[in-house]
C-alpha positions as a Markdown table, in Angstrom:
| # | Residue | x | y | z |
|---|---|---|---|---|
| 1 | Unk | -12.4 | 23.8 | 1.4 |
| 2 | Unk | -10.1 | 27.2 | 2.3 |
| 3 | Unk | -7.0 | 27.7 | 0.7 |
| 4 | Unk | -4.9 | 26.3 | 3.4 |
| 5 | Unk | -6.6 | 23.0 | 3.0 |
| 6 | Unk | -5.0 | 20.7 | 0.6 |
| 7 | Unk | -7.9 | 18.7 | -2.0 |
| 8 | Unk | -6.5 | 15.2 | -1.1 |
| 9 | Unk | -8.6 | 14.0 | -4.6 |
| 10 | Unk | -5.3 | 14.8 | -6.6 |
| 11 | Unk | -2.9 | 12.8 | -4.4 |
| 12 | Unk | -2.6 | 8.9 | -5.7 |
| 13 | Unk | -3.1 | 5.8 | -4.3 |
| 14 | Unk | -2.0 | 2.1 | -5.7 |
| 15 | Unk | -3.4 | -1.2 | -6.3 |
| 16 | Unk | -2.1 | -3.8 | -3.9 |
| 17 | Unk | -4.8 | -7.1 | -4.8 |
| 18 | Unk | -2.4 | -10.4 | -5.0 |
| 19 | Unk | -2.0 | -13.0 | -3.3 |
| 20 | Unk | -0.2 | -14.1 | -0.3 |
| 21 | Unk | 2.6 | -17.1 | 0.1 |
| 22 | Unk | 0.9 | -20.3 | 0.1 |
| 23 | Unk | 1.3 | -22.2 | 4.1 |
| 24 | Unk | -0.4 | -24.2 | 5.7 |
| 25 | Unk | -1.5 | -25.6 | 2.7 |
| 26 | Unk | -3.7 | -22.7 | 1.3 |
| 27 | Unk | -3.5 | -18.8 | 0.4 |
| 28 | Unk | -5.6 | -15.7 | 0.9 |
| 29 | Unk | -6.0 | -12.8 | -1.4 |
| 30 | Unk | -5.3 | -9.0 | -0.2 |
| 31 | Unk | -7.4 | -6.9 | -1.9 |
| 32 | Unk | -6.9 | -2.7 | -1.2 |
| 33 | Unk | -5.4 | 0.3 | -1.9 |
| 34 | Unk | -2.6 | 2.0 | -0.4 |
| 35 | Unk | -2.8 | 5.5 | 1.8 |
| 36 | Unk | -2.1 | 8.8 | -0.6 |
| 37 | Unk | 1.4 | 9.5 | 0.0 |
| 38 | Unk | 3.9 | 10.8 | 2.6 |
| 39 | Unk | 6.9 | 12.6 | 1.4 |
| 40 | Unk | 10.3 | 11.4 | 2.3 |
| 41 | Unk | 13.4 | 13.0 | 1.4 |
| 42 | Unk | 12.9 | 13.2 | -2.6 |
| 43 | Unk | 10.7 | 10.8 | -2.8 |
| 44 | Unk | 7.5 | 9.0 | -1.2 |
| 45 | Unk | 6.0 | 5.8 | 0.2 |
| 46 | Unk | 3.1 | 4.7 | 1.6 |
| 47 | Unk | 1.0 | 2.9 | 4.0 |
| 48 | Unk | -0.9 | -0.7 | 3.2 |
| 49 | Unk | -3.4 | -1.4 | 5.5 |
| 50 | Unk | -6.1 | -4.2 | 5.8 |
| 51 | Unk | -7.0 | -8.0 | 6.0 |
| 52 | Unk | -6.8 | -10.7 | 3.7 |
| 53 | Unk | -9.6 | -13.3 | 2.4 |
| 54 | Unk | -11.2 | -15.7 | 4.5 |
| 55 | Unk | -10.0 | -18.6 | 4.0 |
| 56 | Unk | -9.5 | -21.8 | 5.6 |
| 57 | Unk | -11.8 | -20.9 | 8.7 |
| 58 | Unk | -9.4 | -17.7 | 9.5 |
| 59 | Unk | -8.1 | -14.3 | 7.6 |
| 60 | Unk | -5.1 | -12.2 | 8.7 |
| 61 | Unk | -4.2 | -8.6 | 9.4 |
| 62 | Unk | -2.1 | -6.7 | 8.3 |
| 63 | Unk | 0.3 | -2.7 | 8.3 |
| 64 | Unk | 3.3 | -1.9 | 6.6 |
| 65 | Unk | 4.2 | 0.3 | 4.2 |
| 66 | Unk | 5.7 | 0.2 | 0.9 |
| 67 | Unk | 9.4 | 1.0 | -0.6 |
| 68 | Unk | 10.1 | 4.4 | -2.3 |
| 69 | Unk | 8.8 | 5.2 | -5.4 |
| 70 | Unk | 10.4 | 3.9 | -8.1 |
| 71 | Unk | 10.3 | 5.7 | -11.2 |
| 72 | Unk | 8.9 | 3.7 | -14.2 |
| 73 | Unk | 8.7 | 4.9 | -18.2 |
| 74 | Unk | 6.0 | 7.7 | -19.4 |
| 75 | Unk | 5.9 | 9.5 | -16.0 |
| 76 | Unk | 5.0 | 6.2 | -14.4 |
| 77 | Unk | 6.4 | 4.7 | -11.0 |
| 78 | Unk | 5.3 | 1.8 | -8.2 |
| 79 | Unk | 6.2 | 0.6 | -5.1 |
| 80 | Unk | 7.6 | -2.8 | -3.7 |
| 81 | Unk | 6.4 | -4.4 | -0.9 |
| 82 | Unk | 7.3 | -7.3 | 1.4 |
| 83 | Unk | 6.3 | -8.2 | 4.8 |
| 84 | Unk | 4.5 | -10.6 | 7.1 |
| 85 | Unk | 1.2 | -10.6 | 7.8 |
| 86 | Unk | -0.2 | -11.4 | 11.7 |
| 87 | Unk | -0.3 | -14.6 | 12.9 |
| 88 | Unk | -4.1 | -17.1 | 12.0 |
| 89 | Unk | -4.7 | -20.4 | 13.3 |
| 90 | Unk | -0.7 | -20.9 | 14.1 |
| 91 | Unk | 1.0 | -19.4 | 11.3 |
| 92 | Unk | 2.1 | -16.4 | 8.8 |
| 93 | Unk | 2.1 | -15.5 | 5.3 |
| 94 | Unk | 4.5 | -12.7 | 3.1 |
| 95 | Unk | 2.6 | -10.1 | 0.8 |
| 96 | Unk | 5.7 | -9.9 | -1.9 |
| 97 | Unk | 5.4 | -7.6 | -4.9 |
| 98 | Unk | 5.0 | -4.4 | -6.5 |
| 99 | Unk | 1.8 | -2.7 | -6.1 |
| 100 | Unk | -0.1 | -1.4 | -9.4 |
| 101 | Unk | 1.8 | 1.7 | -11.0 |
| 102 | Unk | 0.7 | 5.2 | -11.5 |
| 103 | Unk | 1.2 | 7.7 | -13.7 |
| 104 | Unk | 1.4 | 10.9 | -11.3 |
| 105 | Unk | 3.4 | 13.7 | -13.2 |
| 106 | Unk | 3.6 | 17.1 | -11.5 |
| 107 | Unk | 2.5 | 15.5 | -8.0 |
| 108 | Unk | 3.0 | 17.5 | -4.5 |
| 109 | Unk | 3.0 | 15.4 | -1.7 |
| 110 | Unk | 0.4 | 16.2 | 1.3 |
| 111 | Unk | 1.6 | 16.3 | 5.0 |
| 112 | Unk | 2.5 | 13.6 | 6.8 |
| 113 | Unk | -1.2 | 13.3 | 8.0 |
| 114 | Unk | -4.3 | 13.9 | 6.2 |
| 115 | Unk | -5.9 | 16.1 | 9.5 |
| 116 | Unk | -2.9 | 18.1 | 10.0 |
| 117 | Unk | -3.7 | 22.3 | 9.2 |
């Protein structure tokens, strides 16, 4: 790696495994991680990506990204998230709550995109 690369193994991710709403008459779980982050204004947020569990003979998909950072005691903070996911086998489900916090003291953000030089 040069110089003018940036080592994208000290940039954070979060936990985001939970469950979904319950419709339909059954939930999925959502396991993953979130991108590392990209800056805005002050602050940062990030991108969720992925599929839930299969369950009941279909699984959903799923891109968003999270709320700002929000600062949390001992140089901690998370992020809260809340949206749909696609539509399975006629219907939807919400992904509501705050993903796993970090403790990321002394943190520069990377670019906007990981391939950008």
């Amino acid at each position: 790696m040069t110089s003018q690369n940036h080592d994208y193994q000290n940039y954070h991710v979060h936990d985001h495994t939970g469950l979904t709403t319950c419709n339909d008459g059954h939930c999925h779980m959502h396991p993953g991680v979130t991108s590392i982050p990209i800056p805005y204004g002050s602050s940062h947020y990030h991108e969720i990506t992925g599929a839930t569990t299969y369950d009941d003979g279909h699984f959903h998909a799923y891109c968003a990204t999270t709320g700002v950072a929000v600062p949390l005691p001992e140089g901690f903070h998370t992020h809260y998230i809340c949206f749909n996911t696609s539509v399975a086998d006629g219907h939807t489900h919400v992904i509501m709550e705050y993903v796993k916090a970090v403790k990321t003291e002394g943190e520069v953000c990377p670019p906007t995109t990981p391939y950008q030089k």
